[in-house]
C-alpha positions, 0 to 999 in steps of 0.5 A: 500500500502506497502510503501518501506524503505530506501536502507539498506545494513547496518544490515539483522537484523535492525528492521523495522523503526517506520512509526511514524512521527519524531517530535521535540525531535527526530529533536533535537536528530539528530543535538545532534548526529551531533554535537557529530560527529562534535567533530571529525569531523569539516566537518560534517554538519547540520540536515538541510543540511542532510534533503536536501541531503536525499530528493535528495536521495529519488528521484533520478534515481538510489536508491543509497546504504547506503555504497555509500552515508554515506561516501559522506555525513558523511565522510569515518570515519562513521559507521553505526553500531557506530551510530544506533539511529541516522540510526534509526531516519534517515530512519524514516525520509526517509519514511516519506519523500517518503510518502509525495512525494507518496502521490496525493496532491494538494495543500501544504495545505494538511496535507499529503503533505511532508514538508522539516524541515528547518530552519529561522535562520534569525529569530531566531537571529532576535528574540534574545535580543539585546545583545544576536545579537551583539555577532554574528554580521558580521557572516553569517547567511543563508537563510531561507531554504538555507541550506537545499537546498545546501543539496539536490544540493550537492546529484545531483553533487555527482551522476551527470550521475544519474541526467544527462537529459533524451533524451526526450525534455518535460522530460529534460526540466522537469528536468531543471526547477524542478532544477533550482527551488532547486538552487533558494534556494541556493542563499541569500534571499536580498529581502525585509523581510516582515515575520517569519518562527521561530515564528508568531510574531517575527521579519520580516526575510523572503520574500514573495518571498523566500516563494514563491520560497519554495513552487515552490521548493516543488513542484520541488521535487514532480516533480523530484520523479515522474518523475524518478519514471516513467522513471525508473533506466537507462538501460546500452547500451550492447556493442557487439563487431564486429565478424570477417568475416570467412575469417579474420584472427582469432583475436586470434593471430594464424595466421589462418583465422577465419573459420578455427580457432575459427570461426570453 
């Protein structure tokens, strides 16, 4: 099965993505390009931010062209052409990202199963020698997975008539709890650490249930691509407008009526 690319409307003559799964250096690639983009432009985000963002993408109702969405995300001063390893990296991720999503999974055990790349920063931090912690004290440190899920919530408010409820009540209700598992996300994790997403044996920075929470989000977003996939893009309603009688007067302004006018 041929799987398709992300939308392309930057280059005819790109080469087609590397099905090859993103591993660690390429991750590190991405955020080294951010952070360059950053010294321009403060207000570009995080890796994990654009994986949420991109994930919303990739199920949405409508696919989105690139020329709309890379100014919404990386601001009007991004170009694509400027920036092609990281376009490159980008659609790579979006293929592994709808293959996952493709792919009949039963459990988040599978290895098939699509896996967002988040971080516990929480962790991180916590796993720092102790003086390292006291220079970031009093910041704010997100969640596990937090950022990632803001990403995803910023696409659906971006395009809010590709994400408004179907007329069909399962559908709608469908689409509100798969939501709602996502905006879960975007809250903090105040519960009770009990693990470590960053290392095995690191300090406790996540909670059962911010893990739990995860996973319900996971399967929110299989259940979001399918259920656009089988509802497909949204057909505009053609409105036609009302033909005069043959007695009216022609809408025409000449005074005559329509049958003798352009109705004849």
């Amino acid at each position: 099965m041929t799987t398709p690319s992300a939308p392309d409307n930057d280059s005819a003559a790109q080469p087609i993505p590397d099905p090859a799964p993103l591993g660690p250096d390429d991750f590190d690639a991405l955020d080294g390009d951010l952070d360059a983009m950053r010294e321009t432009d403060e207000e570009i985000p995080q890796w994990e931010f654009c994986e949420g963002f991109m994930a919303a993408l990739v199920c949405s109702r409508r696919p989105v062209p690139t020329e709309e969405y890379w100014p919404v995300l990386l601001g009007d001063g991004f170009v694509a052409a400027q920036h092609m390893e990281f376009v490159w990296r980008w659609k790579r991720r979006w293929r592994e990202i709808e293959q996952g999503l493709d792919a009949d999974v039963q459990s988040l055990d599978d290895e098939r199963t699509w896996q967002p790349e988040v971080l516990d920063t929480r962790g991180a931090i916590a796993s720092l020698p102790e003086d390292e912690r006291t220079d970031i004290e009093g910041e704010e440190i997100p969640s596990f997975a937090q950022v990632w899920a803001l990403g995803f919530m910023y696409a659906v408010e971006n395009w809010p008539e590709d994400w408004a409820a179907p007329r069909d009540k399962e559908a709608a209700q469908m689409l509100d709890e798969a939501l709602q598992s996502i905006v879960a996300l975007t809250e903090d994790d105040t519960a009770k650490p009990t693990l470590s997403m960053f290392s095995e044996d690191g300090p406790p920075s996540v909670s059962q249930q911010r893990l739990d929470d995860f996973g319900e989000a996971i399967w929110a977003v299989y259940d979001l691509r399918q259920l656009w996939k089988s509802m497909g893009p949204k057909v505009e309603t053609i409105r036609k407008e009302a033909t005069p009688g043959r007695n009216d007067l022609c809408p025409c302004g000449s005074g005559k009526k329509f049958k003798k006018c352009h109705g004849g």
